[in-house]
C-alpha positions in Angstrom: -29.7 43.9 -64.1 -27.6 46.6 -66.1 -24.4 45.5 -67.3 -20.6 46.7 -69.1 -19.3 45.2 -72.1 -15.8 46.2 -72.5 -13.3 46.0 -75.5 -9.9 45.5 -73.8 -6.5 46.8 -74.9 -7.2 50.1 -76.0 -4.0 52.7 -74.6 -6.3 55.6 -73.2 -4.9 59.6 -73.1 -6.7 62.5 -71.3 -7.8 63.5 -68.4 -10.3 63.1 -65.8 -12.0 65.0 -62.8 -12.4 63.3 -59.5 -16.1 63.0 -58.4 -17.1 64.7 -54.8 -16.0 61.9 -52.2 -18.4 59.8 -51.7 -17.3 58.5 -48.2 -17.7 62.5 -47.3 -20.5 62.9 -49.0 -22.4 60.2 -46.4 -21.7 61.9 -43.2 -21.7 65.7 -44.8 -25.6 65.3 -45.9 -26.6 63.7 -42.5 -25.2 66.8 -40.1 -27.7 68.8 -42.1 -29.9 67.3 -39.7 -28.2 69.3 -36.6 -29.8 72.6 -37.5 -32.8 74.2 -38.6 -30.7 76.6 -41.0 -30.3 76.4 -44.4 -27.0 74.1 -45.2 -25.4 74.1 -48.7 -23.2 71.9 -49.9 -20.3 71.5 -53.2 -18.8 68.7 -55.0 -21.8 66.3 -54.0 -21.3 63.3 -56.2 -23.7 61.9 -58.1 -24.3 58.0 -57.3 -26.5 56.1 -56.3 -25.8 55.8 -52.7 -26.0 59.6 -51.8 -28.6 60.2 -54.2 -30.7 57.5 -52.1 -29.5 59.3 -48.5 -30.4 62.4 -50.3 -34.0 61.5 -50.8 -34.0 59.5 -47.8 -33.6 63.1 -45.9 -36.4 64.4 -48.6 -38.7 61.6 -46.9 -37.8 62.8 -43.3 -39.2 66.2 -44.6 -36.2 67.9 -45.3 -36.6 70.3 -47.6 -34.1 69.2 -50.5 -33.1 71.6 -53.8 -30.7 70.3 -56.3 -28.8 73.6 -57.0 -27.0 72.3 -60.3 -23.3 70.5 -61.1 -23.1 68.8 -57.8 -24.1 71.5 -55.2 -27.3 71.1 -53.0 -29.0 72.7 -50.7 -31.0 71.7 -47.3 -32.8 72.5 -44.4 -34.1 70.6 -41.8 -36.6 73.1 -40.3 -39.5 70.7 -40.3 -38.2 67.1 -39.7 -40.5 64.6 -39.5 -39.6 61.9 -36.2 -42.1 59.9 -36.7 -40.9 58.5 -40.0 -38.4 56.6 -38.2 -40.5 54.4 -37.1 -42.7 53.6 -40.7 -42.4 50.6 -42.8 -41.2 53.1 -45.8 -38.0 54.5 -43.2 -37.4 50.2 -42.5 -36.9 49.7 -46.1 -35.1 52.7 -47.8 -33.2 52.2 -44.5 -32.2 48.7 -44.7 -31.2 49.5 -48.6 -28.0 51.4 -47.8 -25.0 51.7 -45.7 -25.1 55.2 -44.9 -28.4 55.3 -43.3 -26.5 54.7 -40.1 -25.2 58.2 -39.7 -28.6 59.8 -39.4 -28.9 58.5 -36.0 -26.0 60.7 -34.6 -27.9 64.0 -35.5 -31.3 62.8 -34.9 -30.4 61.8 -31.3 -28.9 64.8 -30.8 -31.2 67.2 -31.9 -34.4 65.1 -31.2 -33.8 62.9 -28.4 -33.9 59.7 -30.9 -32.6 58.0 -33.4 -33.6 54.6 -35.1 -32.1 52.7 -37.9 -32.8 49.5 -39.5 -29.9 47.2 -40.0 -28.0 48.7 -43.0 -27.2 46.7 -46.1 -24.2 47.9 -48.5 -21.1 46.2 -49.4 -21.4 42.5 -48.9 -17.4 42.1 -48.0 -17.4 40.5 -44.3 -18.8 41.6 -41.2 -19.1 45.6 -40.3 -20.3 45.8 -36.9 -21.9 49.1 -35.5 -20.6 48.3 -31.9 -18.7 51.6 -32.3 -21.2 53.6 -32.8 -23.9 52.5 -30.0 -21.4 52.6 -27.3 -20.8 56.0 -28.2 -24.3 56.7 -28.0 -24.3 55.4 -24.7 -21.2 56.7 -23.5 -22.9 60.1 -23.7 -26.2 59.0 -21.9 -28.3 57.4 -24.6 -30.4 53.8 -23.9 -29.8 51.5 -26.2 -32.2 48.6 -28.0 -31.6 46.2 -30.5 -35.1 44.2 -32.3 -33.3 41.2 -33.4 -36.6 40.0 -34.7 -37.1 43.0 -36.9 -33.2 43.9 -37.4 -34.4 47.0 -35.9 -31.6 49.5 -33.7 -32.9 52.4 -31.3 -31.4 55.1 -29.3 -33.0 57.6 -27.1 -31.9 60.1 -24.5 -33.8 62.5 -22.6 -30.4 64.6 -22.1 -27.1 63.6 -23.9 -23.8 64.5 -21.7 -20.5 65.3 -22.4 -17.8 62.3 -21.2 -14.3 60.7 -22.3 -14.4 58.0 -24.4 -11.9 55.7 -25.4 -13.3 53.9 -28.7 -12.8 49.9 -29.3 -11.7 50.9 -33.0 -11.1 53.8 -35.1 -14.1 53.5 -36.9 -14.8 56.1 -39.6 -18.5 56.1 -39.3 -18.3 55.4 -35.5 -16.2 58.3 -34.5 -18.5 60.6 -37.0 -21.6 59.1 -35.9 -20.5 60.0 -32.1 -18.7 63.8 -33.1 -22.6 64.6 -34.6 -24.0 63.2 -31.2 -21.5 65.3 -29.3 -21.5 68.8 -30.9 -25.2 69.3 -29.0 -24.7 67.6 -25.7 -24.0 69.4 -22.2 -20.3 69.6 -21.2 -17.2 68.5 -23.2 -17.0 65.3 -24.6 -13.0 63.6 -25.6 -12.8 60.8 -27.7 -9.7 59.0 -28.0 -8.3 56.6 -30.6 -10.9 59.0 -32.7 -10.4 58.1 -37.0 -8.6 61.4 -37.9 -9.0 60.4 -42.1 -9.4 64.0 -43.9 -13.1 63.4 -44.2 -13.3 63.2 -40.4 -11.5 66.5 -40.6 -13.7 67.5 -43.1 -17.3 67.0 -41.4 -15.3 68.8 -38.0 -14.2 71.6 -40.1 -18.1 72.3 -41.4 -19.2 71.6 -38.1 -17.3 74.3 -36.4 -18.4 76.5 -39.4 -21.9 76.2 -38.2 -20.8 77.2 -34.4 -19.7 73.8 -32.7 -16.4 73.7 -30.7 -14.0 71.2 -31.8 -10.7 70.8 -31.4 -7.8 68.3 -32.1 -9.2 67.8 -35.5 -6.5 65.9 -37.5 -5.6 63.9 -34.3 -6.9 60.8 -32.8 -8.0 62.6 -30.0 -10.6 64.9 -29.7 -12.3 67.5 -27.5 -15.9 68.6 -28.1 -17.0 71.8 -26.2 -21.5 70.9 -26.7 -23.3 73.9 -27.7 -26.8 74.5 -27.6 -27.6 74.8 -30.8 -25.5 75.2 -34.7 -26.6 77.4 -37.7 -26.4 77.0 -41.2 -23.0 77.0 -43.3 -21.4 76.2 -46.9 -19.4 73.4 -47.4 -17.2 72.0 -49.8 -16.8 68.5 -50.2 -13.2 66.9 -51.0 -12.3 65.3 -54.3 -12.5 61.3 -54.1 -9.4 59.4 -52.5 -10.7 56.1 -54.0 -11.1 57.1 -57.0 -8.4 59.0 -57.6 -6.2 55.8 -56.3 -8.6 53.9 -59.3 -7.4 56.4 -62.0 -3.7 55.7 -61.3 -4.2 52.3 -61.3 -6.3 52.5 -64.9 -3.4 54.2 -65.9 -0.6 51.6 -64.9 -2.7 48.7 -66.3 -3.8 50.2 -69.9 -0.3 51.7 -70.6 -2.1 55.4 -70.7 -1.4 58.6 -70.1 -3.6 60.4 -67.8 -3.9 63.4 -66.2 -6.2 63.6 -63.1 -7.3 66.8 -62.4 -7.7 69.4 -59.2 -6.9 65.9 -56.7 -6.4 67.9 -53.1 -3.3 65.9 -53.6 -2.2 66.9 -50.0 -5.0 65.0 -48.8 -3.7 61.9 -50.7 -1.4 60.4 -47.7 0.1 57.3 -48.8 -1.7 57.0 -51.7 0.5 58.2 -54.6 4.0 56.6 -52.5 2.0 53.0 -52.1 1.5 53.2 -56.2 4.8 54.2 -56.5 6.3 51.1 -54.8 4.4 48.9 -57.4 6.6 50.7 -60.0 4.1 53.4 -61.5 5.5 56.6 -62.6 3.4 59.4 -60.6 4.1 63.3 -61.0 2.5 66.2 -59.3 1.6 69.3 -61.5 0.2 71.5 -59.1 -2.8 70.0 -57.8 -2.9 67.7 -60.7 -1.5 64.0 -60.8 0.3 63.1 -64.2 0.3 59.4 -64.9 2.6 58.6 -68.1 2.7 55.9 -70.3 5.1 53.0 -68.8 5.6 49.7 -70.9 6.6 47.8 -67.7 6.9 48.7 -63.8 8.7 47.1 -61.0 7.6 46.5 -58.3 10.0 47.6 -54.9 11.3 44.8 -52.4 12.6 45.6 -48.6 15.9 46.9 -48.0 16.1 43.1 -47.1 15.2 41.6 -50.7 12.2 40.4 -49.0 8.8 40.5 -50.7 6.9 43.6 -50.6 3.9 43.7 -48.4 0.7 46.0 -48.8 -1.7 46.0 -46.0 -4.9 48.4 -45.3 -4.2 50.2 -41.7 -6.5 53.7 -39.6 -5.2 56.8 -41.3 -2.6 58.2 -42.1 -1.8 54.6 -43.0 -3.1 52.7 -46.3 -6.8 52.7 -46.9 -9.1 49.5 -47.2 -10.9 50.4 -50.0 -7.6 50.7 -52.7 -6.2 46.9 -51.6 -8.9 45.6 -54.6 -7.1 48.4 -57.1 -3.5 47.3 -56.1 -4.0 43.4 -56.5 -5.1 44.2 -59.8 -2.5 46.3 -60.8 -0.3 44.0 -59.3 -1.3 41.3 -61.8 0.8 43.2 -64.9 4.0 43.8 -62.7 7.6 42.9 -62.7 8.1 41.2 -59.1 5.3 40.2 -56.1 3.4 41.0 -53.7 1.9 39.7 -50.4 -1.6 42.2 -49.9 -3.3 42.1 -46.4 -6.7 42.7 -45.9 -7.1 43.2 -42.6 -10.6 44.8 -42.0 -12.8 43.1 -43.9 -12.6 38.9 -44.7 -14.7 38.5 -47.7 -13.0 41.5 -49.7 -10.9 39.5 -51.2 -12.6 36.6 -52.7 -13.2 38.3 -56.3 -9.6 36.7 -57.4 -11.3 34.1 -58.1 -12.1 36.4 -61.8 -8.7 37.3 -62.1 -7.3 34.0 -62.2 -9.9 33.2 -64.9 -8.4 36.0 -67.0 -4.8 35.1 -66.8 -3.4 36.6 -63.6 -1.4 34.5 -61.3 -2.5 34.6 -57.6 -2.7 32.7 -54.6 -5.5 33.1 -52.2 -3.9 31.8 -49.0 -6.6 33.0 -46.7 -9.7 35.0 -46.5 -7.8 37.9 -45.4 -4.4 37.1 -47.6 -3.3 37.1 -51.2 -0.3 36.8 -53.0 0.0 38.4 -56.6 2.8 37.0 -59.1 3.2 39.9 -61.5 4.1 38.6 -64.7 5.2 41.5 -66.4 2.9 42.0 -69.3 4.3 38.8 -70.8 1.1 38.2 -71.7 -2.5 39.9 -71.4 -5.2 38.9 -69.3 -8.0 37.4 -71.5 -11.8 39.2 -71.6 -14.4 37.0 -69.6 -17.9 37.6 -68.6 -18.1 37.7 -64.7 -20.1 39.8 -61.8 -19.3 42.7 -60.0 -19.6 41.4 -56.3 -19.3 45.3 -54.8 -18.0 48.7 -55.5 -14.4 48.3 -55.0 -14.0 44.8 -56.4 -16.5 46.0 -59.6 -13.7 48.8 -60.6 -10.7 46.9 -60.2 -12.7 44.4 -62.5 -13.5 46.8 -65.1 -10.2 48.2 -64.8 -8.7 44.4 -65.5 -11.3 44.3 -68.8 -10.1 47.4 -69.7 -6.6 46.4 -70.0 -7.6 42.5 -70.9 -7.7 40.9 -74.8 -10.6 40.7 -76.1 -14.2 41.1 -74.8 -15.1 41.2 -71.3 -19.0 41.5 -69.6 -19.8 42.8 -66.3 -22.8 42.1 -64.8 -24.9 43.5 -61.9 -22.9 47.3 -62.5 -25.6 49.0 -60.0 -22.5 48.1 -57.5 -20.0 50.0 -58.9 -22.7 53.1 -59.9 -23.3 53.1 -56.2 -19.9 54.4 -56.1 -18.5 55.7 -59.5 -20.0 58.8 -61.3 -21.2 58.0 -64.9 -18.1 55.7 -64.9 -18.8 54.1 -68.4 -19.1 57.9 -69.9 -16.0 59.5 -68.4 -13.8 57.0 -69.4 -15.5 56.6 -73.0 -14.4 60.6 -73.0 -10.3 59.3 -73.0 -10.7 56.6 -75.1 -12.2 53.4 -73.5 -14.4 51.3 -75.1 -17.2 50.0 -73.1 -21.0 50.3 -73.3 -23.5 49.7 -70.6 -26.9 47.6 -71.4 
């Protein structure tokens, strides 16, 4: 087990590039498998969890060629179907999250598509409901092993239907667009996710010939087409981790520039930051984040407490609720954050409160954060990184903390964060990974 130790209240200056979204990046590589063409793609990051769906496609026989500095190239002329249902396939599988979006394209270039239950984040329940409805919305048969944790899809013939979606899953409604693009007749989903990287994977699908339109909106019409070709694709700068620099910022004092952040693909990022107090300035594409010896945070109109929940875009992603309790911590003022999606995402407080902050867990799915206004810092303790998000706001916590903090079982946050300790070493940080 790899882990950080980090020497806390050091004021960092510089700046720092955005990594290739990695949320992106999952359902990107998988609609490779739609065509026969050659596919290449920019901005891949480099972490562990695409690097794993990357040479999980290699195993399917994809041909795979790493082009340099985050571009790739594929082309699935020779996929091998029978993989899917090898002891290898069950295990690489079963070792990541992603592995679920595979099934979309394989279904609907192959007739099937199998997947064994995926692991990931361990931060509450994330049924796949969504995504095998869709499946058989459009025709497919549908099996569960629960013996073997194994799921399975076939279809002779997928068919073009409306569909109105229990949630607006992210991985659901992409899972079901791949599915689509290649069935007979239109399909419409309604209360589709319409987060830019959904609009991202429809804009390179429609680059490689499918017929898509409503993209940005929660509903959506796909025209199937017999086949798509190849394309070039660019993928978005991170949205998480741009949300993690700004928070680094706040909680070290620092000034930071973040570089080339497709800030009008931000939403409510930058105004949710902003309502915790933190100064935030566009510079063309660039976010400036200056140094601030205290932030407020904002109450309602009402003098009521400020609440920060997660919400389906456009509103307030999940995955930054970890990044704002932490912040939160070194405020002037309080907080009520609601995580509504997931109910274990919030139980790494517990490590916060060890350091100093003041916080009250009143429910799996509810915390309350009493800022205390840099009165005094948090202290550096050893603790675990219990998944990606949680790891970051963590390190940034140790970052800003006195004294020495450890961070054990890392491989969590390098499933998510590019060469984490050596880009922040690059402004300043002290930290070294063992």
């Amino acid at each position: 087990m790899n882990r950080f130790e980090i020497i806390g209240g050091k004021r960092l200056h510089g700046e720092l590039v955005p990594q290739g979204a990695k949320n992106e990046a999952l359902q990107i590589v998988c609609a490779v498998l739609l065509t026969a063409e050659r596919c290449v793609i920019h901005n891949v990051p480099d972490i562990v969890d695409v690097n794993k769906l990357i040479d999980l496609l290699g195993a399917l026989g994809v041909k795979v060629e790493n082009l340099g500095k985050g571009s790739w190239a594929f082309q699935a002329d020779d996929v091998n179907v029978d993989f899917l249902i090898s002891e290898e396939f069950k295990t690489r599988g079963a070792a990541l999250r992603g592995s679920v979006m595979i099934v979309g394209p394989l279904l609907a270039r192959f007739g099937r598509g199998y997947i064994p239950k995926p692991g990931g984040d361990k931060i509450g329940r994330r049924r796949l409901d969504t995504h095998f409805i869709g499946f058989q919305n459009l025709g497919a048969t549908f099996d569960f092993d629960g013996v073997e944790n194994f799921y399975k899809v076939e279809a002779k013939e997928l068919r073009g239907t409306y569909m109105l979606l229990d949630e607006a899953s992210v991985t659901g409604t992409a899972n079901i667009i791949m599915a689509a693009v290649l069935a007979k007749g239109t399909t419409t989903i309604f209360n589709a996710a319409c987060e830019p990287y959904i609009q991202q994977l429809c804009k390179m699908l429609n680059s490689m010939g499918a017929k898509i339109s409503g993209v940005g909106s929660n509903l959506l019409s796909i025209e199937g087409v017999r086949e798509l070709g190849g394309c070039e694709h660019r993928m978005l700068p991170d949205m998480i981790e741009i949300g993690s620099f700004i928070g680094l910022a706040a909680m070290t004092q620092s000034h930071i520039r973040i570089k080339d952040t497709g800030y009008d693909h931000l939403g409510m990022i930058p105004d949710v930051f902003r309502r915790l107090g933190i100064e935030i300035h566009r510079d063309g594409d660039d976010i400036v984040i200056p140094e601030q010896e205290s932030y407020t945070i904002n109450k309602y109109i009402d003098g009521s407490i400020l609440t920060v929940a997660d919400a389906p875009w456009p509103g307030f992603t999940p995955d930054l609720l970890s990044i704002v309790l932490v912040v939160a911590t070194q405020a002037n003022g309080s907080v009520l954050i609601h995580q509504k999606m997931f109910e274990s995402r919030l139980f790494f407080v517990d490590k916060l409160i060890d350091m100093g902050a003041q916080i009250i867990l009143c429910d799996p799915h509810r915390a309350t954060i009493i800022g205390i206004n840099r009165k005094y810092k948090l202290r550096g303790i050893k603790m675990t990184s219990p998944d990606i998000r949680a790891g970051v706001s963590l390190l940034i916590a140790a970052l800003s903390a006195d004294g020495i903090s450890v961070i054990d079982n890392i491989e969590q946050i390098d499933r998510g964060y590019q060469n984490i300790d050596t880009r922040l070493k690059s402004i300043g940080a002290q930290i070294r990974r063992f």
